[in-house]
C-alpha positions in Angstrom: -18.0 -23.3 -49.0 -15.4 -21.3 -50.8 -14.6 -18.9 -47.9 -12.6 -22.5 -47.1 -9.5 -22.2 -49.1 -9.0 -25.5 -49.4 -12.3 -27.1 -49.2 -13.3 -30.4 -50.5 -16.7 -31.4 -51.0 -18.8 -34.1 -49.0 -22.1 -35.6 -48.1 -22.4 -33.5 -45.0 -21.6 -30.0 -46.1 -22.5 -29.9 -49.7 -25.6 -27.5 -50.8 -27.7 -25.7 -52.9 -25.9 -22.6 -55.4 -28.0 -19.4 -55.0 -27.8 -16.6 -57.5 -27.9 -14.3 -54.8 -23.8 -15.3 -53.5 -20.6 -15.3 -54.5 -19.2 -18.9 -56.2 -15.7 -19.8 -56.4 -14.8 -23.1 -59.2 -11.4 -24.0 -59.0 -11.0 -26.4 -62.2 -8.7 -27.8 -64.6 -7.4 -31.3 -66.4 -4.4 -33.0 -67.4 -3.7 -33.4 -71.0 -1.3 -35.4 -73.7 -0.1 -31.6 -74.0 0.0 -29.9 -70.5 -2.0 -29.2 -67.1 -4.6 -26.6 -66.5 -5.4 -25.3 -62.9 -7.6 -22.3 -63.2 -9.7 -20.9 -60.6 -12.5 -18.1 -61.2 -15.0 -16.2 -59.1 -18.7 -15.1 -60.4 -21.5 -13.7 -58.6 -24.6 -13.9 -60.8 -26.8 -11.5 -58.6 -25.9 -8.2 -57.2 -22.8 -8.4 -55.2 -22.3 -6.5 -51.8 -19.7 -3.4 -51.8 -17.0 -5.3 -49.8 -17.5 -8.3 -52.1 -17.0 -6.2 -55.3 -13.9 -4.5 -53.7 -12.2 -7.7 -52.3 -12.7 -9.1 -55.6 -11.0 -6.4 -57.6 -7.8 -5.8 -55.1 -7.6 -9.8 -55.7 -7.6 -8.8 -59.7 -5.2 -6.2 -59.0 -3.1 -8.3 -57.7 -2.9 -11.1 -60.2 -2.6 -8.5 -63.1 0.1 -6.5 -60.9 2.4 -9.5 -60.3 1.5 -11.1 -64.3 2.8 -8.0 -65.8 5.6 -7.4 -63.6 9.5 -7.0 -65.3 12.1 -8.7 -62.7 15.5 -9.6 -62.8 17.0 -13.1 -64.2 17.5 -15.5 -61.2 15.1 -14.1 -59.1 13.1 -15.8 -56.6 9.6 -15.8 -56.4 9.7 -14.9 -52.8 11.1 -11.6 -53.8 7.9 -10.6 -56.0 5.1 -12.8 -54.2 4.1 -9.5 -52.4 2.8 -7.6 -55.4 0.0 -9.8 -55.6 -0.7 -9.0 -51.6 -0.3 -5.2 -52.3 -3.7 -3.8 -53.1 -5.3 -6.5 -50.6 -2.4 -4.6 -48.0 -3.5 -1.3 -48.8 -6.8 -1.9 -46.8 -5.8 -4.8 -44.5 -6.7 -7.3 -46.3 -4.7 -10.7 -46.8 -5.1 -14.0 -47.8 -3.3 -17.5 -45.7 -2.2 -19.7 -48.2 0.2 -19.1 -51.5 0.4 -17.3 -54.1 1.5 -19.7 -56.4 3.1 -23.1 -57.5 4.8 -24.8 -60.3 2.6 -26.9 -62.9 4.0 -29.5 -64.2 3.7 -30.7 -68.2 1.5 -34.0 -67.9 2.4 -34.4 -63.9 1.5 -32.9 -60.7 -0.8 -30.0 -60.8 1.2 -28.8 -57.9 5.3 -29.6 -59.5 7.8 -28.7 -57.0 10.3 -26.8 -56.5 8.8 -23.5 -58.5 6.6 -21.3 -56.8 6.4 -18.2 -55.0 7.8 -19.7 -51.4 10.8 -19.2 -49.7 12.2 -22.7 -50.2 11.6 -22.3 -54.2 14.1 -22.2 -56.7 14.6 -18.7 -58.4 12.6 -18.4 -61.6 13.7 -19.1 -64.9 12.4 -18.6 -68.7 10.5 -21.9 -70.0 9.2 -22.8 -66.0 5.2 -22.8 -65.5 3.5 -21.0 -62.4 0.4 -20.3 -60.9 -0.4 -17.3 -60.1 -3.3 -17.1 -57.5 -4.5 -14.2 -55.3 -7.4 -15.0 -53.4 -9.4 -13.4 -50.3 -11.7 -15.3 -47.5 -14.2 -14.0 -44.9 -15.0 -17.1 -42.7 -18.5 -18.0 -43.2 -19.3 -15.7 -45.8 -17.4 -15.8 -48.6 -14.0 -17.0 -50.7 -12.5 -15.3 -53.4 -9.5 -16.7 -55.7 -8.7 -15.8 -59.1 -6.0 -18.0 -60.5 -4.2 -18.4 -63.8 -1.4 -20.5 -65.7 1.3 -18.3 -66.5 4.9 -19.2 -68.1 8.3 -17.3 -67.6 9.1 -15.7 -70.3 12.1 -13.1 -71.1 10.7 -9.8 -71.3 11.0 -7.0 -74.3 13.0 -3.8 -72.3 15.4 -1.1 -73.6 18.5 -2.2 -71.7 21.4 -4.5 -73.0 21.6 -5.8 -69.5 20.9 -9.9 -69.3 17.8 -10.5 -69.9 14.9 -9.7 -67.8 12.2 -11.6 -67.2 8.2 -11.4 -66.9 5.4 -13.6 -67.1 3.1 -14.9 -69.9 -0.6 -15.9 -68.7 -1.6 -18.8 -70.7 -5.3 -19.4 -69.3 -7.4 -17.7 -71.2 -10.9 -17.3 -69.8 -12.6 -13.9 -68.8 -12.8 -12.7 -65.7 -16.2 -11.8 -64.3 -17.7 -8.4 -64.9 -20.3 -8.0 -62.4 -17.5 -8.6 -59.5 -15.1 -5.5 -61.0 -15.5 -1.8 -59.4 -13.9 -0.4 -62.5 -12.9 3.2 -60.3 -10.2 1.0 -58.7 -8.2 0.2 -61.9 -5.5 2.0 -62.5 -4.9 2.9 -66.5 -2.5 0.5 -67.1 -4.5 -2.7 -65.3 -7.4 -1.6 -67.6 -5.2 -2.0 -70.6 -3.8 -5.3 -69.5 -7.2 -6.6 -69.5 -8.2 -5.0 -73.0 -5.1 -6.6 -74.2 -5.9 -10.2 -72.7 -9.9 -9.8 -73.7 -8.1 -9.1 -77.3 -5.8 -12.3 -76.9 -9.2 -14.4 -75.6 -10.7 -13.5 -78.4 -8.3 -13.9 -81.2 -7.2 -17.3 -79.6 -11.0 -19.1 -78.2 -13.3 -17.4 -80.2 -12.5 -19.3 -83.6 -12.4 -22.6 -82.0 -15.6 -22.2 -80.8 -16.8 -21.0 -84.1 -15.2 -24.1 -85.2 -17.1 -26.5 -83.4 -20.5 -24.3 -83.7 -20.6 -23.2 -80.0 -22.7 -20.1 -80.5 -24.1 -19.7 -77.1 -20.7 -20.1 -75.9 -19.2 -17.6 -78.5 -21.9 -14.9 -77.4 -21.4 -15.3 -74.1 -17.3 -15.3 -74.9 -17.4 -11.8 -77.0 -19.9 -9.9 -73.8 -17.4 -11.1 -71.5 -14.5 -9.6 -73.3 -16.0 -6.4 -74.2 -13.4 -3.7 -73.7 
């Protein structure tokens, strides 16, 4: 039911998981220390072409707006479309946002920061989503979304400061959904450079609490 963007579950239209689709779990919990809202697409079989592609342009997206430099006291408006762009470059789109503000302990959906036009421009210390997604009506939903903080960003210029984001989920994207010919350099180093960041940051706690199924499956999903 995930080619629904915003589906909720019921008696009359829940059913069975197959290996043989694609499944969408949009998840997360509020803690003494924060909210999580992350939202991740596998496909345990073999995924079709289309599927494989729409779920890497979505990927593009999310890594091209979480690693993008922007002025101070921009709005989100302004860069919402970089997550759009690889979606764009073959006509596809996706009809709902590409983000909101989390808030620390209160709503998973804290207004006014976002990625809308009526949001405030973003500032270092606020907490976004950022969530990319693609939907064929019947078939399929895709969304991949993660927490990300505004942080200033590290550039050569003594300008005020710039700003970028920090992605504070840290869980693997799937594998089996990513047509690796479509990455550009620089998106395949951001996600060597997160896998490294997973690793350094979940792996020991799982190691902690003896999880070693869950550390095995952790360390194949963030192979280089």
């Amino acid at each position: 039911n995930a080619a629904l963007a915003h589906y909720s579950p019921s008696n009359g239209s829940s059913r069975t998981l197959s290996a043989r689709e694609i499944y969408l779990f949009d998840t997360g919990g509020q803690y003494l220390d924060g909210t999580t809202d992350i939202t991740r697409t596998v496909h345990w079989g073999e995924p079709t072409p289309l599927q494989k592609e729409a779920y890497t342009r979505v990927l593009m997206g999310n890594i091209d707006l979480s690693r993008l430099i922007f002025p101070s006291n921009t709005a989100g408006r302004t860069v919402e479309s970089f997550a759009r762009r690889a979606l764009w470059d073959v006509g596809l789109n996706y009809g709902h946002g590409t983000g909101h503000g989390i808030g620390n302990f209160l709503s998973v959906h804290e207004w006014p920061v976002g990625f809308q036009s009526n949001n405030v421009p973003l500032e270092a210390g606020m907490f976004t989503s950022i969530e990319p997604g693609y939907y064929q009506d019947g078939e399929f939903g895709i969304r991949i979304e993660d927490v990300t903080l505004v942080v200033e960003a590290q550039t050569e210029s003594e300008e005020k400061p710039f700003l970028t984001f920090e992605v504070v989920s840290l869980v693997p994207y799937d594998r089996n959904l990513i047509d690796l010919s479509l990455l550009s350099p620089e998106q395949i180093r951001y996600l060597n450079s997160y896998y490294e960041r997973i690793r350094a940051h979940v792996g020991p706690e799982l190691r902690r609490q003896r999880l070693e199924e869950e550390y095995a499956w952790l360390q194949d999903s963030t192979e280089p």
